[in-house]
VOGU-3710 file (C-alpha; in Angstrom, 3 decimals, decimal comma):
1> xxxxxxxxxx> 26,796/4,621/52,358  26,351/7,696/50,073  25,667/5,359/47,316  22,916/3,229/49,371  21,342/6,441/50,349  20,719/7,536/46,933  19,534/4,407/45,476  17,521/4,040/48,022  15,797/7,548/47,669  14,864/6,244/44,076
11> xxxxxxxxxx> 14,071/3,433/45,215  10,925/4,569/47,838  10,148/7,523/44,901  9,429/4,622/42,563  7,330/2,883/45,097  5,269/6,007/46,089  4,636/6,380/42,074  3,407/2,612/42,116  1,105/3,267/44,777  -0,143/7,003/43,769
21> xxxxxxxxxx> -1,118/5,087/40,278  -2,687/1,872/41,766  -4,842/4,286/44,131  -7,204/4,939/41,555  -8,390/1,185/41,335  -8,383/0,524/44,918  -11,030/3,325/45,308  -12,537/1,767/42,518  -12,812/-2,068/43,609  -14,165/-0,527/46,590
31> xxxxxxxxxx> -16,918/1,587/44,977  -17,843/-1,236/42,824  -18,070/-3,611/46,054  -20,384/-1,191/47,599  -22,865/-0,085/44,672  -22,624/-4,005/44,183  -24,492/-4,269/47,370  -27,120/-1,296/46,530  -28,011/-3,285/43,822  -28,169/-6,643/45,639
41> xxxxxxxxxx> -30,097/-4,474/48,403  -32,307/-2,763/45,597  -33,160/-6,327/43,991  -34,376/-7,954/47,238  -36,709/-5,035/47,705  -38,269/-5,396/44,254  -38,524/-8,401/44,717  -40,712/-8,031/47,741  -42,569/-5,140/46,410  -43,186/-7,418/42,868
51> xxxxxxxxxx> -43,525/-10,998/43,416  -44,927/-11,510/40,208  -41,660/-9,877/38,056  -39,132/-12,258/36,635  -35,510/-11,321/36,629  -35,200/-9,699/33,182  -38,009/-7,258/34,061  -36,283/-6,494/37,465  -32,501/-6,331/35,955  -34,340/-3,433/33,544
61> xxxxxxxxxx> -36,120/-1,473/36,577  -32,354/-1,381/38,440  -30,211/-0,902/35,557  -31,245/3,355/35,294  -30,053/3,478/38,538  -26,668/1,676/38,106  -25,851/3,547/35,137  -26,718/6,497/37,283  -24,587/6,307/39,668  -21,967/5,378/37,089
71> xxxxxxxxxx> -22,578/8,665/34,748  -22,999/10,797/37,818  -20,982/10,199/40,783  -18,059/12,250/40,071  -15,761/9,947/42,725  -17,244/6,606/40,890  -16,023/8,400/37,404  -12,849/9,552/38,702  -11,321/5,982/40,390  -12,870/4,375/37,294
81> xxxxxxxxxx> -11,190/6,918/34,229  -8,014/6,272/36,633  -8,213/2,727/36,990  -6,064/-0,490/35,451  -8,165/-0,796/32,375  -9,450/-4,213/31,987  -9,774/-6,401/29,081  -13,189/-7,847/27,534  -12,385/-11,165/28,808  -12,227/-9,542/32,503
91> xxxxxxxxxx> -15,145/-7,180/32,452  -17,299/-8,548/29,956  -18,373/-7,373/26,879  -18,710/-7,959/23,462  -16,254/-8,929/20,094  -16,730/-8,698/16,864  -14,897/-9,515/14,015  -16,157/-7,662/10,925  -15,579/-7,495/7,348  -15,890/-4,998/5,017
101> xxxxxxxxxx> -18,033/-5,645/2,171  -15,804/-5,476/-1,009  -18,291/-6,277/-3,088  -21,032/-3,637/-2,662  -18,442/-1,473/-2,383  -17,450/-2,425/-6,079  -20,584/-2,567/-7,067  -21,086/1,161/-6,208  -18,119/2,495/-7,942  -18,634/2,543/-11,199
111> xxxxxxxxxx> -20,801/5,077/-12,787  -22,927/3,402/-15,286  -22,740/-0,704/-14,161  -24,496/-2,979/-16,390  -25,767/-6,619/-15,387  -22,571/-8,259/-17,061  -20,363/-6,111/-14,255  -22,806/-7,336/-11,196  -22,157/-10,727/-12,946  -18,625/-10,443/-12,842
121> xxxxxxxxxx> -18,814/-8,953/-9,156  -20,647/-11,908/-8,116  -18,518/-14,566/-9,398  -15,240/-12,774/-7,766  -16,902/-11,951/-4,543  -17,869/-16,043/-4,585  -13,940/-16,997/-5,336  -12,528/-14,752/-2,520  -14,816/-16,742/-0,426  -12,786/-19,258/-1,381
131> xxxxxxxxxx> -9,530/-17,780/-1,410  -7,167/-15,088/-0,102  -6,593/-13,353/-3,655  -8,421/-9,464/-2,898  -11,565/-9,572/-4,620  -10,413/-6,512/-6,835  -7,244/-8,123/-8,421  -10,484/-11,237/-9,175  -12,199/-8,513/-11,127  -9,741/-7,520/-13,006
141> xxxxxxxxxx> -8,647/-11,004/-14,128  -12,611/-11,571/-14,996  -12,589/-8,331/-17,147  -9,725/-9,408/-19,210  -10,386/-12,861/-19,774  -13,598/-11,409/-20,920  -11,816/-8,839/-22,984  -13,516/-6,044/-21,377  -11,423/-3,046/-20,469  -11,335/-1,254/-17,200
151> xxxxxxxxxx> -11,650/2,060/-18,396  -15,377/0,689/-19,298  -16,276/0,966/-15,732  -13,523/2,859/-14,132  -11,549/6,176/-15,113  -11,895/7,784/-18,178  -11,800/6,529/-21,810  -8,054/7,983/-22,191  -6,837/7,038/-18,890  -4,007/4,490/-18,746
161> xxxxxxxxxx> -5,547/1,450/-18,137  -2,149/0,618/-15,267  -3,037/4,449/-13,428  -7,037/3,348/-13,941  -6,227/-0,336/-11,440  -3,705/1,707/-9,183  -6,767/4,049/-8,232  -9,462/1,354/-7,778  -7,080/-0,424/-5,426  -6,254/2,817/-3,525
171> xxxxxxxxxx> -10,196/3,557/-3,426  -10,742/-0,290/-2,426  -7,752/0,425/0,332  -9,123/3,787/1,603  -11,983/2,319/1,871  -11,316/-0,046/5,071  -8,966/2,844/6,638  -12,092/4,809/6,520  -14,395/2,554/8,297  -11,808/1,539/10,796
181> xxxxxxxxxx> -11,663/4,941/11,756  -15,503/5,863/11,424  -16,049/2,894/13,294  -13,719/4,285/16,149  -15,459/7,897/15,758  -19,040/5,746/16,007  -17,676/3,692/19,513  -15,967/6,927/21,175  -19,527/9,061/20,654  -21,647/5,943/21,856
191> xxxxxxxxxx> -19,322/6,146/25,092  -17,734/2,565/25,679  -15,062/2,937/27,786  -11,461/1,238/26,771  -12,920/-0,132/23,355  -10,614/-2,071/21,348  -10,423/-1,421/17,423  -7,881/-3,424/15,325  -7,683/-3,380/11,419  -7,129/-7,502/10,417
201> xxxxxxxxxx> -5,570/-8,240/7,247  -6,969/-6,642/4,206  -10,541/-5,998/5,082  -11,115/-7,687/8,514  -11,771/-5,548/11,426  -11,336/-6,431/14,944  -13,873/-4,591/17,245  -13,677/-5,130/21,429  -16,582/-3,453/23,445  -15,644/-4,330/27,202
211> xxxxxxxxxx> -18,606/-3,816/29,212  -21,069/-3,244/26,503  -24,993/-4,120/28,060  -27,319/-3,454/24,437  -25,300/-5,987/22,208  -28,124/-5,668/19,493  -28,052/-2,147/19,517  -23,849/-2,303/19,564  -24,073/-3,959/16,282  -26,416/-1,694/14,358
221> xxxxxxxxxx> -24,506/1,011/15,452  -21,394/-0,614/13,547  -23,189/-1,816/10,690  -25,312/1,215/9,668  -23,834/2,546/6,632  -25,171/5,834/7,676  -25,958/6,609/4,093  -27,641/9,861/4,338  -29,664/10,786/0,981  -32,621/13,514/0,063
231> xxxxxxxxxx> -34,465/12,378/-3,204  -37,698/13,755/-4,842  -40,552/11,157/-5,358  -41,503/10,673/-9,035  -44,859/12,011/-10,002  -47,963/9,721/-9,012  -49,082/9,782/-13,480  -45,292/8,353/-13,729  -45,176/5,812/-10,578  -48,259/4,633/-11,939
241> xxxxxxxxxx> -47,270/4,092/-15,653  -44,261/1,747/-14,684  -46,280/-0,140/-12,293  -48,438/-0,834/-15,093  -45,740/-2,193/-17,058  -44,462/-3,683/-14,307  -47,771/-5,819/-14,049  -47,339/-5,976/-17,730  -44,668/-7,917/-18,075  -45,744/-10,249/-14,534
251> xxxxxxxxxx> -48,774/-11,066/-16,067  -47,718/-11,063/-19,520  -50,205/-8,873/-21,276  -51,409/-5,596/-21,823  -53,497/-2,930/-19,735  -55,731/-0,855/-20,844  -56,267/1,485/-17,929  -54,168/1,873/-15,270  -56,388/4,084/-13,265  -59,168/1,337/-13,931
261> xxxxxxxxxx> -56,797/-1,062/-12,396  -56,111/1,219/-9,602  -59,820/1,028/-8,814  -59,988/-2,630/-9,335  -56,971/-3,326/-6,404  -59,371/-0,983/-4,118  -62,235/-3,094/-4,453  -60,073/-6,049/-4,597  -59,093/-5,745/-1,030  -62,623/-4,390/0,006
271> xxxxxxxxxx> -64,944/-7,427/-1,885  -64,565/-9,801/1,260  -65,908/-7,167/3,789  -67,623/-5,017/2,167  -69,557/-6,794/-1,095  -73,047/-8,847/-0,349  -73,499/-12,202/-1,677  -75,965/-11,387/-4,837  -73,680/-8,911/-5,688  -71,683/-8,848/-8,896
281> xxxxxxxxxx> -67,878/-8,469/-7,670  -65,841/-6,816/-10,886  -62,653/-9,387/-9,548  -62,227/-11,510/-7,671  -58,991/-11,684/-5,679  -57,795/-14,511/-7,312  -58,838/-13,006/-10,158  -57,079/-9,957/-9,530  -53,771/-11,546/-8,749  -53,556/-13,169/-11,668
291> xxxxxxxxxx> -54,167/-10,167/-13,537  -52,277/-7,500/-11,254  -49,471/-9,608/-9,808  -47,369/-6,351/-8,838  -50,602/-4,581/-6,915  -51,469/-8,044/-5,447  -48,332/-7,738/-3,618  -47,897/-3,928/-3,409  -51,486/-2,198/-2,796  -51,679/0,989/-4,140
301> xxxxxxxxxx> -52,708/4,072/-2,210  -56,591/3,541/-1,409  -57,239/6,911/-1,217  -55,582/7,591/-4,604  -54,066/10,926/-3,647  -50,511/9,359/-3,966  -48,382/6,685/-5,961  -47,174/5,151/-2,671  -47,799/1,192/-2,509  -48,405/-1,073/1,028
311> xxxxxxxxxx> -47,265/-4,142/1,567  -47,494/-6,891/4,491  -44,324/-7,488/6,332  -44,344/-11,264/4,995  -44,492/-9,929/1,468  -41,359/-7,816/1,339  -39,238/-9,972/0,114  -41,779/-11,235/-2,631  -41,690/-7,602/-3,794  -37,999/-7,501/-4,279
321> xxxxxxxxxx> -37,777/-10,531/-6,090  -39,729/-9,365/-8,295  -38,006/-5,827/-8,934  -35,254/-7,146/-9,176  -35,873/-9,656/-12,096  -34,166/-8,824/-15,148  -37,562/-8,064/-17,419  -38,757/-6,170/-14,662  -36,021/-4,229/-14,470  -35,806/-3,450/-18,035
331> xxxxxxxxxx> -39,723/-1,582/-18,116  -38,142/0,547/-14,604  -36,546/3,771/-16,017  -32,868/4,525/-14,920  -33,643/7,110/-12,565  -35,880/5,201/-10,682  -35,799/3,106/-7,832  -38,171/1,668/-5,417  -37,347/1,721/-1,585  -39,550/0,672/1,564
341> xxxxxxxxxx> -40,197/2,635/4,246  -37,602/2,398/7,433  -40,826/1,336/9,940  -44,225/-0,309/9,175  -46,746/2,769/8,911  -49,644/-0,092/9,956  -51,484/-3,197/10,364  -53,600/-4,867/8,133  -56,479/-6,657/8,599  -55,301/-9,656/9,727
351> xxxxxxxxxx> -52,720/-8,109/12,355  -49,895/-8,159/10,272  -47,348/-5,215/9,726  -47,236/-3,100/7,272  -44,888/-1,247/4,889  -44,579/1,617/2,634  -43,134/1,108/-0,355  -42,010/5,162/-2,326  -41,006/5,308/-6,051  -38,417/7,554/-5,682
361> xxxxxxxxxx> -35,575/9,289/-8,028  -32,445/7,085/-8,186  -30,268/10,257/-7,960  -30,378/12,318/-4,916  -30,536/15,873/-4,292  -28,014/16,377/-1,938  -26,422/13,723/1,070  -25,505/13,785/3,995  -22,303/14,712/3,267  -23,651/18,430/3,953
371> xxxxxxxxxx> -24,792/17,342/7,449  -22,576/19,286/9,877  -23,975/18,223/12,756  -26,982/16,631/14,367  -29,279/16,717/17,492  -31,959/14,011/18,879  -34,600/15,460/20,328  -37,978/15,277/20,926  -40,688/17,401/18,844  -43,022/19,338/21,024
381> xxxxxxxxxx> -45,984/18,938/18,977  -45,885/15,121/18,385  -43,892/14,094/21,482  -41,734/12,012/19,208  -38,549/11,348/18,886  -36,846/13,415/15,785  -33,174/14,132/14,615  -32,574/18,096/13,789  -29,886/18,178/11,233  -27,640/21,590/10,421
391> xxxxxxxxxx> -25,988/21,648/6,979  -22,809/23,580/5,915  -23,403/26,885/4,051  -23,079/25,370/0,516  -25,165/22,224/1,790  -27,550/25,219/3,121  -27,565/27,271/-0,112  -28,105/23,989/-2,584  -30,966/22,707/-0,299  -32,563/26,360/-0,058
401> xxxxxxxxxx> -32,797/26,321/-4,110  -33,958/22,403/-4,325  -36,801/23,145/-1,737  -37,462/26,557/-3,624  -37,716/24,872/-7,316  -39,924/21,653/-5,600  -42,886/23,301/-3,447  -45,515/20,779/-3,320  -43,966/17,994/-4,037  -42,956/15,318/-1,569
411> xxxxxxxxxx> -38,956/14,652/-0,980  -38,123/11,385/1,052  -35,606/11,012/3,655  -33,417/7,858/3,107  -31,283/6,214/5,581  -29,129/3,630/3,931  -31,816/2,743/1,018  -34,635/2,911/3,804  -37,377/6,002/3,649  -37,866/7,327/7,178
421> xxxxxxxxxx> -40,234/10,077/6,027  -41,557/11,484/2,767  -42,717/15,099/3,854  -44,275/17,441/1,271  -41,953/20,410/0,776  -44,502/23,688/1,369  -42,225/26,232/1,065  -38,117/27,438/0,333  -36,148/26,016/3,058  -33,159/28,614/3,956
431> xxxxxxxxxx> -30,692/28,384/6,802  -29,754/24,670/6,061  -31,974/22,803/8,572  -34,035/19,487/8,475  -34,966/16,945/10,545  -36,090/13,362/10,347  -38,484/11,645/12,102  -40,121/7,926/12,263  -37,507/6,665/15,265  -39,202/4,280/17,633
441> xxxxxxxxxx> -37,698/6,243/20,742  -35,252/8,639/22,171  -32,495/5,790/22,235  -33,129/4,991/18,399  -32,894/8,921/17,031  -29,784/8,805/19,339  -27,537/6,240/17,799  -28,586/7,939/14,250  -27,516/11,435/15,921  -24,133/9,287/16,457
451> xxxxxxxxxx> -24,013/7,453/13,062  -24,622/10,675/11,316  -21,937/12,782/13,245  -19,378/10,324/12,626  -20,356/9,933/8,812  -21,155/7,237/6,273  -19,371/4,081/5,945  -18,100/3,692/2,690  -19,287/0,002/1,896  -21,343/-1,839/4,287
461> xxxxxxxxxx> -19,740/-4,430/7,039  -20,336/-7,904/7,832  -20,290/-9,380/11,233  -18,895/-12,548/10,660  -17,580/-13,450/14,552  -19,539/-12,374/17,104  -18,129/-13,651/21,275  -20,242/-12,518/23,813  -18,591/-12,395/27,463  -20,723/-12,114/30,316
471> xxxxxxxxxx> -19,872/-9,810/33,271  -19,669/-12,587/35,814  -17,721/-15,038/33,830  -15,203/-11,864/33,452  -15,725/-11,345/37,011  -14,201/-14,899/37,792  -11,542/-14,477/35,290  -10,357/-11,559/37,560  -10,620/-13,726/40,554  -9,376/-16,858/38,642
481> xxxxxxxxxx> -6,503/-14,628/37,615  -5,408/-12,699/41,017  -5,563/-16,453/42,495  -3,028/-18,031/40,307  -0,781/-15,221/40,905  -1,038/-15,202/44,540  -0,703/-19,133/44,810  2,220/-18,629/42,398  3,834/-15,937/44,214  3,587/-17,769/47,173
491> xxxxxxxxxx> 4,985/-20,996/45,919  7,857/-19,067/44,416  8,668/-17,252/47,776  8,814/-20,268/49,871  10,903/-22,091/47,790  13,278/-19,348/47,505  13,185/-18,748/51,413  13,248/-22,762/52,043  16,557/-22,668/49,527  18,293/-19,713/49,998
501> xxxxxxxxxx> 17,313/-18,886/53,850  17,507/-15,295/54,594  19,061/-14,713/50,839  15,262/-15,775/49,712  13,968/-13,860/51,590  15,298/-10,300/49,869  14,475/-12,127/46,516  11,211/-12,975/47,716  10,784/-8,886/48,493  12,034/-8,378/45,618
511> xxxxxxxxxx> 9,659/-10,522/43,581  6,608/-8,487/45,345  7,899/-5,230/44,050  8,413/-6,383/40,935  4,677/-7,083/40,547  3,558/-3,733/42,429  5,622/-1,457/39,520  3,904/-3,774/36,843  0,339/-2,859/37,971  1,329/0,540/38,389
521> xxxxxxxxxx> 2,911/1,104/35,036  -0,230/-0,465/34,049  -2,606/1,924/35,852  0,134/4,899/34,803  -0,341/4,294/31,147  -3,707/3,505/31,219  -2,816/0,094/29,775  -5,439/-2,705/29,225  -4,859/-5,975/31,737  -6,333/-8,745/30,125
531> xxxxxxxxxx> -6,328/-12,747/30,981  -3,184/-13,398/28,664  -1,445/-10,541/30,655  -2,192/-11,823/33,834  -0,482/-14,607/32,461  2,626/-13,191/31,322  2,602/-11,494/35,029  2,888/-15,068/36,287  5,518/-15,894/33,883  7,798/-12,844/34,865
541> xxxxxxxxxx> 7,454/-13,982/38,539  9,332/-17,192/37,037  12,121/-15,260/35,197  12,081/-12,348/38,234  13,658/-15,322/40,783  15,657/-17,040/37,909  17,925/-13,482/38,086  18,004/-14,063/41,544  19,062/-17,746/41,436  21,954/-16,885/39,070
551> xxxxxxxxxx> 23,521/-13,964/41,671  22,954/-16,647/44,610  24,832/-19,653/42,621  27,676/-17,295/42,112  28,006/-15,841/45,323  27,923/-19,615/46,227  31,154/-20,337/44,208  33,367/-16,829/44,947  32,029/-17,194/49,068  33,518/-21,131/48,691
561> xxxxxxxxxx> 36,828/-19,767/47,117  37,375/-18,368/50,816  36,540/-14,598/49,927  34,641/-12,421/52,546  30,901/-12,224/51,722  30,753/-8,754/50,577  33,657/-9,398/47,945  31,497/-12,664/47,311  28,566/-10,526/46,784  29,920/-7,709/44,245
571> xxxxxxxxxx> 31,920/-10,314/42,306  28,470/-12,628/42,691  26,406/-9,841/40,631  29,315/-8,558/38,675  29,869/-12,543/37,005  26,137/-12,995/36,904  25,430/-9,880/34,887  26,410/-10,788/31,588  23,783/-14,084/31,881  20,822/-11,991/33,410
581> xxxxxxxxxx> 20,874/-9,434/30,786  21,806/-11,433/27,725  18,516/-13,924/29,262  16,029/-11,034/30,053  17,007/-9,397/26,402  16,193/-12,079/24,130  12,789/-12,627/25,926  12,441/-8,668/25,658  13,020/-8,792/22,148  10,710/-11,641/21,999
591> xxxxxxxxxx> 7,846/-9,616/23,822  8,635/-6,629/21,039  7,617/-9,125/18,183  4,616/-10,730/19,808  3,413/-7,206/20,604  3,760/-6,072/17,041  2,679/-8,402/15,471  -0,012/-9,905/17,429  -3,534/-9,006/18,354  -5,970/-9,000/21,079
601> xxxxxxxxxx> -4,792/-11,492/23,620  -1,329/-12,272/22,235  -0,567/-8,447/22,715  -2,109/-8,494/25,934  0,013/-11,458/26,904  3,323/-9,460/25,910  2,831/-6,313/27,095  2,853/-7,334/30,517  5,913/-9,792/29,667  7,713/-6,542/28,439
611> xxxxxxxxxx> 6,944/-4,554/31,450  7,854/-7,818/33,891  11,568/-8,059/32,539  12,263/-4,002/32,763  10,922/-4,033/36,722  12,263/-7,641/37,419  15,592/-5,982/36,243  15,184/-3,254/38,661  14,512/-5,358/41,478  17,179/-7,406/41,212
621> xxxxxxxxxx> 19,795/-6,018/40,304  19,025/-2,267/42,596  16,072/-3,219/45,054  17,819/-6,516/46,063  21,168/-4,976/45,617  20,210/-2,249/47,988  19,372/-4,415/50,692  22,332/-6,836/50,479  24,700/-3,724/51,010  22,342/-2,456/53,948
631> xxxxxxxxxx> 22,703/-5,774/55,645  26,129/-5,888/54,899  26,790/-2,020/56,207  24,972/-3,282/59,477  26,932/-6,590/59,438  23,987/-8,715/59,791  24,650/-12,479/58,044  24,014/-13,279/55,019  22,947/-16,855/53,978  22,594/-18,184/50,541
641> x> 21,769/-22,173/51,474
//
């Protein structure tokens, strides 16, 4: 009796842990049921008040005041930190399988790379397309069927060329580590709740957002190389000069002025508007295209006071075309570079947006590896929305002498090869801080406050799977789910009850406690339940009662040799043992693999497996156990079909 007493004791403390964890989430279904109706209530009131809005502009006017309540109801926040996490395919949400970009990565690396590198670059980034050989180990075949060493591009002259490959594959390595984890720094800032980040194979990321609203915004938060630089804009007599060659070598012939030309784009663009019919025009714009072909593209500054160059929205990709053609790029010094501005900074004429495009110094000043830390806000004189930036004190110190040495002259801002601003520098800048400014809104300078916090990416990533899952399709996966486990659990029971009479009926007790210590272990160790693991909940229910069936058969047998039904009983689970745990063992082991080895759902699918056979075990063998003996103790009858 001793014995029953204690097992019993452990018995109701494991239950009242089950139920302490699983109270979280039924304060939570309940709080979502009820601001579930708010909303529903606050919907049909707009709706009254705003016959005319569709339901895109009234899911924006509600959705403040759901994330409200979300952010600031502390009892909402507690049940829901506390809660059985659920999985993207049960909340929503958004996945994303990403790669990282090997080949701008490699591109980067080397210190002086020349066009037959890119070449080489290309043509192995092309083949890994096409296979799974690591773009690096392509590279290095290329360079030595071309004869070219690696020290050429990599390591030092005297460096052995073995130690040389063993770093670049290291850096090449690092380099997804890194933006797995800057990725993860990016999502925890942001503030998803129970993200999901997996490395894939070599450069494959796997990224889960459950519950994630601004997918478009989601991305460019992962994608932003975060590339923080400072660079000095080249004087407007230089900027000028290679734009002249530039147009040089389009137009293929010589210039004779290049401030005359200047003039001539000005009253290029002005001769429709501005010129009268008997006038004499100096070009036309034909005739100006054909002679300027850069400035056709690129207008220079009208108001001459700077080298900076406009261009339409539909001609941007004109423009780098043509920079990036190999005689161009041979009249472009290099430490120069050409980069557009992040936003348009106007219209033109005919509506159309418009671009700045800064000749800039290739090298930067300093980065934004100095960047300690980083604050949107809005500025109080322009009412826009700006990033304040504090450096580190050597950051500090080297910016305080580049400002001091550059008064007057204009230093650009570049986000990931994009200028946000170009500000004159009017005096020495001490104490380290900066700002940037050109965001759209407050939600834009935000997700750069995050991107810069969390740091650069060091290669850029590719979204190459994107699965959207909408929060009512996850909503009926939860009810989908629940169902088949109820209609399963009751199938089970009555077959059990129907077979083995009042014997059943323990196992059938047993089966429900079996599934009450899986949610709760769940909800204890804040694990994720996903669709898979609702399956593998099912599946335990299956391998719970097959325990069960296996005691019954052999308390069958010994109760048929003509012993009493207790000795039937303890000889019934002492025989049956050896089966049950040899049975529930393998499929443990099993579980241990798939969870190990597998990702997303698969791990989703055998987590719940492994937690199924450790509380079936329980059940049956102790919970069921108990109540055998008890029934026994009491002499009630025992019936096992």
């Amino acid at each position: 009796m001793k014995d029953i007493t204690l097992r019993s004791v452990i018995i109701v403390a494991f239950i009242a842990i089950a139920v302490y964890f699983l109270l979280p989430t039924f304060k939570d279904y309940k709080n979502t049921d009820r601001l579930n109706a708010d909303v529903a209530k606050k919907r049909i009131e707009l709706k009254k008040a705003f016959p005319g809005l569709d339901e895109d502009a009234i899911t924006k006017k509600i959705t403040p005041y759901e994330d409200s309540i979300k952010a600031n109801d502390a009892d909402f926040r507690e049940a829901r930190a506390k809660r059985i996490k659920l999985g993207l395919d049960l909340q929503g949400g958004m996945r994303l399988v990403m790669e990282v970009n090997m080949a701008k990565l490699l591109e980067k690396l080397p210190e002086k790379p020349d066009d037959t590198y890119r070449q080489i670059v290309d043509e192995a980034s092309k083949e890994a397309a096409r296979s799974n050989e690591p773009i690096v180990d392509i590279v290095i075949r290329k360079l030595k069927e071309r004869n070219i060493r690696i020290n050429r591009y990599f390591g030092s002259v005297r460096e052995d060329e073995d130690k040389t490959i063993a770093n670049l594959k290291k850096q090449t390595e690092d380099a997804v580590t890194r933006a797995v984890e800057i990725i993860r720094n990016r999502v925890d800032q942001y503030g998803v709740s129970e993200p999901s980040i997996q490395r894939q194979g070599e450069r494959r990321i796997v990224v889960e957002l459950p519950g994630i609203a601004r997918e478009e915004e989601a991305k460019q938060l992962l994608q932003g190389t975060a590339l923080l630089e400072f660079k000095l804009l080249k004087d407007p007599e230089i900027a000028i000069n290679v734009m002249k060659k530039i147009n040089e070598v389009l137009a293929g012939k010589k210039l004779d002025d290049s401030t005359a030309a200047v003039d001539s784009a000005k009253k290029a663009e002005n001769t429709a508007d501005k010129s009268k019919p008997n006038e004499k025009k100096q070009l036309t714009q034909e005739e100006f295209a054909k002679q300027y072909p850069f400035w056709a593209l690129a207008m220079p500054d009208p108001s001459g006071r700077s080298a900076d160059l406009f261009v339409a929205a539909g001609n941007k990709d004109k423009v780098m075309r043509l920079l990036s053609r190999e005689d161009v790029r041979q009249v472009i010094p290099n430490n120069m570079q050409f980069s557009f501005s992040a936003k348009p900074i106007g219209f033109s004429k005919d509506g159309q947006a418009t671009y700045g495009l800064y000749c800039l110094n290739k090298t930067a000043e300093i980065n934004g590896n100095v960047v300690t830390n980083a604050i949107a806000t809005v500025d109080q004189q322009s009412s826009g929305a700006v990033v304040n930036m504090e450096m580190s004190g050597d950051g500090a110190a080297d910016w305080a002498r580049i400002t001091g040495a550059n008064i007057g002259k204009r230093c650009a801002i570049v986000l990931d090869d994009a200028v946000f601003s170009s500000p004159v520098i009017r005096n020495k800048i001490s104490g380290g801080g900066s700002r940037i400014e050109g965001m759209a809104n407050m939600e834009e300078a935000k997700l750069l406050e995050i991107v810069l916090k969390a740091g650069a990416l060091p290669a850029p990533v590719d979204v190459i799977e994107q699965r959207t899952i909408g929060p009512s399709l996850g909503a009926d996966s939860v009810a989908k789910g629940m169902d088949s486990m109820i209609f399963g659990y009751i199938l089970v029971a009555v077959f059990m009850m129907l077979y083995y009479q009042r014997s059943g009926s323990i196992a059938a007790l047993g089966l429900a406690m079996t599934v009450l210590f899986i949610f709760g272990l769940l909800a204890a160790f804040k694990a994720t339940l996903t669709l898979p693991g609702i399956a593998g909940i099912v599946l335990t229910m299956g391998v719970a009662v097959d325990a069960n069936v296996l005691i019954y058969e052999r308390i069958r047998e010994e109760y048929a040799t003509g012993k009493t039904m207790r000795a039937a009983v303890d000889s019934g689970y002492e025989r049956a043992f050896s089966a049950i745990l040899d049975s529930n063992v393998t499929t443990l082991i099993t579980s241990v693999i798939l969870y190990n080895f597998g990702t997303g759902p698969v791990q989703g699918f055998a987590l719940t497996l492994m937690i199924g056979i450790i509380t079936s075990l329980f059940s049956t063998l102790v919970i069921c156990r108990v109540i055998m003996d008890f029934m026994l103790n009491k002499n009630y009858a025992i019936k096992v079909g």
